[in-house]
PDB file of N, CA, C and O in Angstrom:
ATOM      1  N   UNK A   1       0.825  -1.200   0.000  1.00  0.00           N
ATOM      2  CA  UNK A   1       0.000   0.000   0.000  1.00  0.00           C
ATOM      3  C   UNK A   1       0.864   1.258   0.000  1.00  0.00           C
ATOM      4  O   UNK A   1       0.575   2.193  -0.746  1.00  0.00           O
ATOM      5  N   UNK A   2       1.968   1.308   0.854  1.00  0.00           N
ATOM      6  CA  UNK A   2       3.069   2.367   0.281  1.00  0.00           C
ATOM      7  C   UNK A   2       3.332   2.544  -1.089  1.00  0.00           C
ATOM      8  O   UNK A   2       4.139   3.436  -1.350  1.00  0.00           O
ATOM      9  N   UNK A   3       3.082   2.217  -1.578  1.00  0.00           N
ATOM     10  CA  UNK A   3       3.842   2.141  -3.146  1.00  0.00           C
ATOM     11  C   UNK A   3       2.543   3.507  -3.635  1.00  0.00           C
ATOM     12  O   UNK A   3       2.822   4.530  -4.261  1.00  0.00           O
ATOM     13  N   UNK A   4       1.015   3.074  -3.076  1.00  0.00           N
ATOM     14  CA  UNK A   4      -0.041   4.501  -3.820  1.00  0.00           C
ATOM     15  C   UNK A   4       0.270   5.429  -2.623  1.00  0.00           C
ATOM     16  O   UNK A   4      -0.226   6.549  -2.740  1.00  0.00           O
ATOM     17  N   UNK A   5       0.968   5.212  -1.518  1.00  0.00           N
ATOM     18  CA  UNK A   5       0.512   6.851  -0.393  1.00  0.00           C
ATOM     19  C   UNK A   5       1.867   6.958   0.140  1.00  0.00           C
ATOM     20  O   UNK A   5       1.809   7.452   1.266  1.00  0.00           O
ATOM     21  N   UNK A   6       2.988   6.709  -0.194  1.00  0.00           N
ATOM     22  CA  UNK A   6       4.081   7.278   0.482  1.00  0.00           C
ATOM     23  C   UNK A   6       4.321   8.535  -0.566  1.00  0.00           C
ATOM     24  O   UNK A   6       4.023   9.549   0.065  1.00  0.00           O
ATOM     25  N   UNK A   7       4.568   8.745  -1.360  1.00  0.00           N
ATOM     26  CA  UNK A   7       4.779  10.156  -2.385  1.00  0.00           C
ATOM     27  C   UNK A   7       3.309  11.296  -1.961  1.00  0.00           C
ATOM     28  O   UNK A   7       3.342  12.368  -1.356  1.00  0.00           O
ATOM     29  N   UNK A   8       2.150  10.579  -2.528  1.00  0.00           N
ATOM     30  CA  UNK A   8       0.953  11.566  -2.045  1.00  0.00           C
ATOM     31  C   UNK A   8       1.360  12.477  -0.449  1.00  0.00           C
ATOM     32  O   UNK A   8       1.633  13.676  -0.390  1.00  0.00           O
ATOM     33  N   UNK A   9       1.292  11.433   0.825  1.00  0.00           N
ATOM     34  CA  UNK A   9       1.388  11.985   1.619  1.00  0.00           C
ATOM     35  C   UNK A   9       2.733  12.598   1.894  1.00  0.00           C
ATOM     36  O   UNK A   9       2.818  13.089   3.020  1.00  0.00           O
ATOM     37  N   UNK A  10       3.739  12.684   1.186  1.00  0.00           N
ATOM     38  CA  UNK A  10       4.935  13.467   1.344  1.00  0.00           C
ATOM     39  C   UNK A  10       4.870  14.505   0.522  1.00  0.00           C
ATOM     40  O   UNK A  10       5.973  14.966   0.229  1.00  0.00           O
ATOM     41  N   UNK A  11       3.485  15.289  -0.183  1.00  0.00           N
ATOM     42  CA  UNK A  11       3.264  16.380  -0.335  1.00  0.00           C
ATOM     43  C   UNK A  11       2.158  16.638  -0.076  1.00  0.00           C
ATOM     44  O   UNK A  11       1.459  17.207  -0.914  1.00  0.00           O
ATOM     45  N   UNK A  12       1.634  16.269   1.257  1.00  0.00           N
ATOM     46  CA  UNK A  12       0.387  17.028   1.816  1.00  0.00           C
ATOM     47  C   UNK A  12      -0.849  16.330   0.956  1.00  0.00           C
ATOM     48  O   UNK A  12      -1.848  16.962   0.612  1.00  0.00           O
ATOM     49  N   UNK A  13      -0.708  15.439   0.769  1.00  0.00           N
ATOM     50  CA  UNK A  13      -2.493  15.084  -0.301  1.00  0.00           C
ATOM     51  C   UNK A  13      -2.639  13.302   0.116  1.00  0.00           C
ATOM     52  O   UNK A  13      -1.687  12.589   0.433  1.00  0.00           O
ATOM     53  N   UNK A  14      -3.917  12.915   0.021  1.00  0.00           N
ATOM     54  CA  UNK A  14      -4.493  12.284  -0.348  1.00  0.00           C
ATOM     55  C   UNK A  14      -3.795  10.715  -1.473  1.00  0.00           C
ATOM     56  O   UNK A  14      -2.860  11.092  -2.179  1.00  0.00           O
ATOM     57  N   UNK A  15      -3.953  10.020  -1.557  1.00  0.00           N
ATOM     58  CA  UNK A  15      -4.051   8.988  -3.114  1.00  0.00           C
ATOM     59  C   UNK A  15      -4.840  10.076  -4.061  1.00  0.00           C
ATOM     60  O   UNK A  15      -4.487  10.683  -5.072  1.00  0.00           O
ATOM     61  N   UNK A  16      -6.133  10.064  -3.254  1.00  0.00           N
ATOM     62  CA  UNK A  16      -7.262  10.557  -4.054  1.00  0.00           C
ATOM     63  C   UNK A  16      -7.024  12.116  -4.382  1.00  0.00           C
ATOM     64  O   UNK A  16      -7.329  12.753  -5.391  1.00  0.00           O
ATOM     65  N   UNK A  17      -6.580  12.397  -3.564  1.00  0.00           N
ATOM     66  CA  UNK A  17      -6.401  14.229  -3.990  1.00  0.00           C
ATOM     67  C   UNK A  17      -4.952  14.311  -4.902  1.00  0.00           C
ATOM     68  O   UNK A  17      -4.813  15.233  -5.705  1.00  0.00           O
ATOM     69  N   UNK A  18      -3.949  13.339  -4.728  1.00  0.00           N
ATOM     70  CA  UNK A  18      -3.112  13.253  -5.342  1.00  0.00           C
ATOM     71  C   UNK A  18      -3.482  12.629  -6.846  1.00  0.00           C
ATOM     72  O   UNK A  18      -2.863  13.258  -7.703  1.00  0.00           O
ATOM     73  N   UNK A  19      -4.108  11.836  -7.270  1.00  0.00           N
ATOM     74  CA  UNK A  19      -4.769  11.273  -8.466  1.00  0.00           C
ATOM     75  C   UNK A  19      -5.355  12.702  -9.374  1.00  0.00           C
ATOM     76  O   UNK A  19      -4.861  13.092 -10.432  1.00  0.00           O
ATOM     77  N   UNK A  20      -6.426  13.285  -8.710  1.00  0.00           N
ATOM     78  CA  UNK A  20      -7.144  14.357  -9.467  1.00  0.00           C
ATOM     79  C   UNK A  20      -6.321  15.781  -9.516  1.00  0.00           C
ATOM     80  O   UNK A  20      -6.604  16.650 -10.341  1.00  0.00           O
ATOM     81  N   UNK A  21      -5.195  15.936  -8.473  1.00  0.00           N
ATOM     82  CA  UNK A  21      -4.042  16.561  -9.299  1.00  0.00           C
ATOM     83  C   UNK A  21      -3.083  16.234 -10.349  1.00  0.00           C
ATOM     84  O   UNK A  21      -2.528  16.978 -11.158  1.00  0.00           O
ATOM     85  N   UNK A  22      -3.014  15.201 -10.207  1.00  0.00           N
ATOM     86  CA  UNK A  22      -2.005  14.724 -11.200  1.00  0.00           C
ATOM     87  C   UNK A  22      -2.543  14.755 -12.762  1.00  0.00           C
ATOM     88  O   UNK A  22      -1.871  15.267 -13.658  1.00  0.00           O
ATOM     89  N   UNK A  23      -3.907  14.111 -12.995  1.00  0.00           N
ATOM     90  CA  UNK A  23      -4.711  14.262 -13.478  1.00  0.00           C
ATOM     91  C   UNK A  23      -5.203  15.585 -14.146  1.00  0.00           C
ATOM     92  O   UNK A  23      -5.365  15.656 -15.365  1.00  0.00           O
ATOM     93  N   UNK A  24      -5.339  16.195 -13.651  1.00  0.00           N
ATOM     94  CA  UNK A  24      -5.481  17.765 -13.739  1.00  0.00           C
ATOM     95  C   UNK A  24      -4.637  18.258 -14.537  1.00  0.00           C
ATOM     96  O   UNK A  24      -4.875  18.917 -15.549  1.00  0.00           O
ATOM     97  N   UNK A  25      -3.334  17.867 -13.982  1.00  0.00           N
ATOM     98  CA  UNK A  25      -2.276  18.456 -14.423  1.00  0.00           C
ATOM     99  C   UNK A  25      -1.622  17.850 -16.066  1.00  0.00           C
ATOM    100  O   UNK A  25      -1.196  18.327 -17.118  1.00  0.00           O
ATOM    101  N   UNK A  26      -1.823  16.814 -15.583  1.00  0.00           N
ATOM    102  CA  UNK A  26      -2.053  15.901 -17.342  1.00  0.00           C
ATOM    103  C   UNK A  26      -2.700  16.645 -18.400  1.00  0.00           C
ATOM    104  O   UNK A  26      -2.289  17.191 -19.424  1.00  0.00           O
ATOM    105  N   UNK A  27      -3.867  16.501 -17.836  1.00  0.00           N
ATOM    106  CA  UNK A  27      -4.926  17.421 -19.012  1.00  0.00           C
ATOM    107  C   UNK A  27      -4.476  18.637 -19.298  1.00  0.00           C
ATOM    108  O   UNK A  27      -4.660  18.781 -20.507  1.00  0.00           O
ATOM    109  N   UNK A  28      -3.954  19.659 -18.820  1.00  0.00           N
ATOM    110  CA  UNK A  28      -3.230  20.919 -19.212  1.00  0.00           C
ATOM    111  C   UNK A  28      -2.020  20.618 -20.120  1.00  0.00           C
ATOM    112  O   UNK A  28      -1.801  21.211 -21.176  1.00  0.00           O
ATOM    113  N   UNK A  29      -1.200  19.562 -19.562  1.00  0.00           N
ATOM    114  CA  UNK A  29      -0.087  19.611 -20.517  1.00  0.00           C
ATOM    115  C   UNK A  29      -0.193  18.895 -21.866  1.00  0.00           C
ATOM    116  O   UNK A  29       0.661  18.725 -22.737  1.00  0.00           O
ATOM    117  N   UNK A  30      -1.265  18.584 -21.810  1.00  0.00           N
ATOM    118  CA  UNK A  30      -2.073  17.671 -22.825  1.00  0.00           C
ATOM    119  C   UNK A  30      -2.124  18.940 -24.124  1.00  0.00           C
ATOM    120  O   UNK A  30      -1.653  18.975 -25.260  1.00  0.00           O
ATOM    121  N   UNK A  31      -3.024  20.010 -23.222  1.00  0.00           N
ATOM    122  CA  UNK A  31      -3.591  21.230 -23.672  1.00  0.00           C
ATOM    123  C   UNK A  31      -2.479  21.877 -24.202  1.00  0.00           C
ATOM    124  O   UNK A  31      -2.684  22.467 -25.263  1.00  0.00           O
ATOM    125  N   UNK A  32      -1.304  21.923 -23.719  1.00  0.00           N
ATOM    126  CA  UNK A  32      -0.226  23.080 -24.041  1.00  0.00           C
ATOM    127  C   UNK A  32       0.522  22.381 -24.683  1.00  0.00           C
ATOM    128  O   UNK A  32       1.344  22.938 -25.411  1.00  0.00           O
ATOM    129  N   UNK A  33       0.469  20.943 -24.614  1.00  0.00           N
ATOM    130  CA  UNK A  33       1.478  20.287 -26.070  1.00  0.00           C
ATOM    131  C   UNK A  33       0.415  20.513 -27.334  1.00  0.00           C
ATOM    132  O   UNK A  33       0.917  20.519 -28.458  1.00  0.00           O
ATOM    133  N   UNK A  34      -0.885  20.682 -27.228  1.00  0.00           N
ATOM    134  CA  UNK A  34      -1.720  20.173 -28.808  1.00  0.00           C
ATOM    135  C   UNK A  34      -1.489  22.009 -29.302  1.00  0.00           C
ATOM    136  O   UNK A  34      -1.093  22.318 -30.426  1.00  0.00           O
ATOM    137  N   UNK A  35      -1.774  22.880 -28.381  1.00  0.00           N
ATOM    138  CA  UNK A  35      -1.690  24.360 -28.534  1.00  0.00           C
ATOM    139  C   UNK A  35       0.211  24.455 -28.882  1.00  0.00           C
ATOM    140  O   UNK A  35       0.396  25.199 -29.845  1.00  0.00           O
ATOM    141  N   UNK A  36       1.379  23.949 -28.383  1.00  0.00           N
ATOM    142  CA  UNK A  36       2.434  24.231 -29.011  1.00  0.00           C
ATOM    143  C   UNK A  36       2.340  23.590 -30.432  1.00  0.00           C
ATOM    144  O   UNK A  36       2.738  24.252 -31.391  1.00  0.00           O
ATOM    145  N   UNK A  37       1.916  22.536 -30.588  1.00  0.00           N
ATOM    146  CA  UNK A  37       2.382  21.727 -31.966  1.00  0.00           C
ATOM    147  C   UNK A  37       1.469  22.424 -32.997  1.00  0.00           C
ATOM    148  O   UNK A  37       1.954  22.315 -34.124  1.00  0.00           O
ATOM    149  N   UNK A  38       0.063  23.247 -32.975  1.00  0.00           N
ATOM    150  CA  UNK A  38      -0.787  24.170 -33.641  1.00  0.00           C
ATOM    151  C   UNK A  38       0.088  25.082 -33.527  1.00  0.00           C
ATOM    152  O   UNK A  38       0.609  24.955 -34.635  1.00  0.00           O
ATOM    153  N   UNK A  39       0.629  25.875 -33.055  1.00  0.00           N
ATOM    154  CA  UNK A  39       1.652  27.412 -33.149  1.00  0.00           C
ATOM    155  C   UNK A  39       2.570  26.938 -34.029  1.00  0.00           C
ATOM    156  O   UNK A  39       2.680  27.532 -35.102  1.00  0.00           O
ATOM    157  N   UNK A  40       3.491  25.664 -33.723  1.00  0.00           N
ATOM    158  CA  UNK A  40       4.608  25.282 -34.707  1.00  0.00           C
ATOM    159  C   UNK A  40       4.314  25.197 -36.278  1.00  0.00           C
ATOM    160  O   UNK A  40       5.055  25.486 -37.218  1.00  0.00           O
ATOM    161  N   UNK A  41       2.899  24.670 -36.268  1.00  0.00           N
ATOM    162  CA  UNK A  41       2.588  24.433 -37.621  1.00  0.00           C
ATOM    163  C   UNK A  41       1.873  25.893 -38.630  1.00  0.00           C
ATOM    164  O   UNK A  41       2.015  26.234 -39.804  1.00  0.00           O
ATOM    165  N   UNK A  42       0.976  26.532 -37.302  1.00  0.00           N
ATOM    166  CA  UNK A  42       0.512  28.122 -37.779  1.00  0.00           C
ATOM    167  C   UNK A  42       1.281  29.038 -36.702  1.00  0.00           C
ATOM    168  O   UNK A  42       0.927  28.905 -35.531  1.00  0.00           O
ATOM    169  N   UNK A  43       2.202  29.865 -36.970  1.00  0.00           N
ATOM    170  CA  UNK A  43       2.824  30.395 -35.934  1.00  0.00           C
ATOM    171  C   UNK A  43       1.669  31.878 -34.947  1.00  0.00           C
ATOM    172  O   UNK A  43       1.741  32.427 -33.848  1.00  0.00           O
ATOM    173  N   UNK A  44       0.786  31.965 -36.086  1.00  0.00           N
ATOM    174  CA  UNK A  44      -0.440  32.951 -35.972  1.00  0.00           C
ATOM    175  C   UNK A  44      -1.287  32.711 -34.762  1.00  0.00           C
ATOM    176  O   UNK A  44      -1.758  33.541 -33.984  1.00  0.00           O
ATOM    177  N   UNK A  45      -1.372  31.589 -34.761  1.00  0.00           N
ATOM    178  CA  UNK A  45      -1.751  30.645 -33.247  1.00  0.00           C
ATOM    179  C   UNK A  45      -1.458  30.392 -31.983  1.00  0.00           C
ATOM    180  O   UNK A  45      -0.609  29.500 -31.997  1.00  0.00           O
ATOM    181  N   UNK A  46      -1.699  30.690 -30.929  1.00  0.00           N
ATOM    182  CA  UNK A  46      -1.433  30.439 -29.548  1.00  0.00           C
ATOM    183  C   UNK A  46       0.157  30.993 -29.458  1.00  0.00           C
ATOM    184  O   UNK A  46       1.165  30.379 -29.109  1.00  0.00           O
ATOM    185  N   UNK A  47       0.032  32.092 -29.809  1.00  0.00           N
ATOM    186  CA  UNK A  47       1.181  32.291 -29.461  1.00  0.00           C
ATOM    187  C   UNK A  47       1.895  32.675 -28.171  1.00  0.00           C
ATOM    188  O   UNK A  47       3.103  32.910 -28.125  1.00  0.00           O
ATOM    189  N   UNK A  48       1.046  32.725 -27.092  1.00  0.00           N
ATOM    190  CA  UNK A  48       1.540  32.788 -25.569  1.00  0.00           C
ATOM    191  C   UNK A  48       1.131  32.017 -24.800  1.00  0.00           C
ATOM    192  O   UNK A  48       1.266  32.224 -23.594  1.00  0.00           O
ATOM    193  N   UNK A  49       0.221  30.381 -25.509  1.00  0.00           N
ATOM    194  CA  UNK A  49      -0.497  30.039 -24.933  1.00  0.00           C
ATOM    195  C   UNK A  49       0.341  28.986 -24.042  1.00  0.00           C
ATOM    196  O   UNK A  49       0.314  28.961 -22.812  1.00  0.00           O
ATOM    197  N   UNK A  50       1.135  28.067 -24.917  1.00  0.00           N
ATOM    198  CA  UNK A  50       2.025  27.317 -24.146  1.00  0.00           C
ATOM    199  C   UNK A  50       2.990  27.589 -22.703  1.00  0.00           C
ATOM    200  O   UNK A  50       3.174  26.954 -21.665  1.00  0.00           O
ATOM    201  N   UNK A  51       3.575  29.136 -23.368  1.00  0.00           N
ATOM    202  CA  UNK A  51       4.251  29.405 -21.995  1.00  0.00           C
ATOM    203  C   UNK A  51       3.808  29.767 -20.932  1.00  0.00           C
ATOM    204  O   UNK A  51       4.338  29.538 -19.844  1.00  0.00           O
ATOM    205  N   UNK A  52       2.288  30.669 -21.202  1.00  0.00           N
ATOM    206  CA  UNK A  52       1.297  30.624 -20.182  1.00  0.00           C
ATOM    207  C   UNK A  52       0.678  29.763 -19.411  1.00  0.00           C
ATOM    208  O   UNK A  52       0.417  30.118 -18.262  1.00  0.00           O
ATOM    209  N   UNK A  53       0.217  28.138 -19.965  1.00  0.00           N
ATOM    210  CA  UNK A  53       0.169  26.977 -19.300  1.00  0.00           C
ATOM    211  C   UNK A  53       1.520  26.452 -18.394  1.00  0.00           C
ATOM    212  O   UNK A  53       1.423  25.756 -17.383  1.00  0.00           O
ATOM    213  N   UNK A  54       2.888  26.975 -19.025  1.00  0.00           N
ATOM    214  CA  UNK A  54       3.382  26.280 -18.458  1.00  0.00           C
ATOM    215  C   UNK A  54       3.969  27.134 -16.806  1.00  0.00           C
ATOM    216  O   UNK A  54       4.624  26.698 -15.860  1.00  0.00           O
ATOM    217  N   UNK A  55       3.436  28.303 -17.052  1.00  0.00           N
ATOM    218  CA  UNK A  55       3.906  29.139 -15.870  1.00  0.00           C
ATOM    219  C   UNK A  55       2.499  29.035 -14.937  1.00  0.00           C
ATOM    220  O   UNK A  55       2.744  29.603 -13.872  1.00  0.00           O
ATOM    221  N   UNK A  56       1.327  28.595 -14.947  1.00  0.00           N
ATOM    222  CA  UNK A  56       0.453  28.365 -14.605  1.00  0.00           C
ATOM    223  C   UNK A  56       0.670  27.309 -13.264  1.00  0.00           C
ATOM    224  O   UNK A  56       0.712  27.471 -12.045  1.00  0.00           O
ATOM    225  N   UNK A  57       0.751  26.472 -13.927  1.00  0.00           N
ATOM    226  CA  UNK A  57       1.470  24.372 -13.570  1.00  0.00           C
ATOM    227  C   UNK A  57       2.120  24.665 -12.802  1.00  0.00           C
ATOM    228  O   UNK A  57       1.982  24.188 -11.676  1.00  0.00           O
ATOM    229  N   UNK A  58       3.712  26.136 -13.266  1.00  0.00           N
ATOM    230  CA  UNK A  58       4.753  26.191 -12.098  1.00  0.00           C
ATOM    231  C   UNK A  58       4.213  26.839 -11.326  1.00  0.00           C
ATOM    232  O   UNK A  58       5.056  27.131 -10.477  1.00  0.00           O
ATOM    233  N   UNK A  59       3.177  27.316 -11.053  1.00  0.00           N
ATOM    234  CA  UNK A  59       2.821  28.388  -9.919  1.00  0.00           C
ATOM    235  C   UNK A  59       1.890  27.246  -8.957  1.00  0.00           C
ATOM    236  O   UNK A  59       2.039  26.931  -7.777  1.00  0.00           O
ATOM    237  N   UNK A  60       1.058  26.861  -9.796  1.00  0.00           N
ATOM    238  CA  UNK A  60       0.314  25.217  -8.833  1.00  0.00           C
ATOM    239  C   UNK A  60       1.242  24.330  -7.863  1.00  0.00           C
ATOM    240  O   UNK A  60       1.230  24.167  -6.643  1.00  0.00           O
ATOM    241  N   UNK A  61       2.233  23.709  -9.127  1.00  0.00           N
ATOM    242  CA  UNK A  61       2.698  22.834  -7.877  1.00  0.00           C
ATOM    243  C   UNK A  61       4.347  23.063  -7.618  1.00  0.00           C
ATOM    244  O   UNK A  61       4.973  22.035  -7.358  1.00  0.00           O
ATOM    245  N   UNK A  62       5.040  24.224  -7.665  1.00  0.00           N
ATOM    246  CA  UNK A  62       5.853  24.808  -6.859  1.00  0.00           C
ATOM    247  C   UNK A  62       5.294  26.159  -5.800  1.00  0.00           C
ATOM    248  O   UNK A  62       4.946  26.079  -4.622  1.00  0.00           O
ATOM    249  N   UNK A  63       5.353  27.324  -6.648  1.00  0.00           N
ATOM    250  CA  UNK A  63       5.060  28.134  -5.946  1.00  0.00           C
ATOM    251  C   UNK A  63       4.002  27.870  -4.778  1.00  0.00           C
ATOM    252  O   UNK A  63       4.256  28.130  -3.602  1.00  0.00           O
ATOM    253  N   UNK A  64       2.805  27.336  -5.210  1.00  0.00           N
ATOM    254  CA  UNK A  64       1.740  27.776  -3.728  1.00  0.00           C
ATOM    255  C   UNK A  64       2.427  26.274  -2.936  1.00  0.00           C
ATOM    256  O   UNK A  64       2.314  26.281  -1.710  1.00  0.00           O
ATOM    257  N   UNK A  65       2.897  25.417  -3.359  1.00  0.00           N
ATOM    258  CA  UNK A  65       3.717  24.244  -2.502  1.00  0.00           C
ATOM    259  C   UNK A  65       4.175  24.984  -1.571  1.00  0.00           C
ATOM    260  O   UNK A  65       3.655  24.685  -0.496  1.00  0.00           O
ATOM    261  N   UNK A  66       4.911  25.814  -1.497  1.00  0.00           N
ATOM    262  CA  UNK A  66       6.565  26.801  -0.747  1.00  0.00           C
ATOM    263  C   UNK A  66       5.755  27.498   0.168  1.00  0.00           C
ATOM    264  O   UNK A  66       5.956  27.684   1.368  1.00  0.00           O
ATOM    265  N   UNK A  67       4.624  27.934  -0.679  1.00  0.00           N
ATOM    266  CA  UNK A  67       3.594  29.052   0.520  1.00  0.00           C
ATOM    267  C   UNK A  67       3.182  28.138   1.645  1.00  0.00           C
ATOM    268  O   UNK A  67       3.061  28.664   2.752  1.00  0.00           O
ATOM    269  N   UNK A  68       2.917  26.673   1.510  1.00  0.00           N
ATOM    270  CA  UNK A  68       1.884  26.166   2.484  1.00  0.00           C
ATOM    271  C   UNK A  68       2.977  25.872   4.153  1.00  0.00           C
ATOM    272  O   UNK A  68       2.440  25.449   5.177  1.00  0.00           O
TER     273      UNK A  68
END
């Protein structure tokens, strides 16, 4: 059972709260790889969108991490 809750609970969460972050966080980078590879191909496109997801993510799970 360590193997699903020793990482979760060594950052404050859940299995379960750890799952639907992780999760979460999937789906965005999901979002900011399909939005980079559309800019690469039309450069007219998302053009702040990627680095904006990705400073987003760093503010989720570093920055407010450091605050708690």
């Amino acid at each position: 059972m360590g193997l699903f809750t020793d990482h979760p609970r060594s950052v404050g969460e859940t299995y379960l709260q750890h799952l639907a972050m992780a999760t979460s966080f999937a789906l965005r980078l999901f979002t900011g790889s399909i939005c980079c590879l559309l800019h690469a191909l039309f450069p007219f496109l998302f053009e702040r969108t990627g680095s904006r997801i990705v400073a987003e993510l760093h503010d989720r799970m570093v920055a407010n991490r450091q605050r708690r």
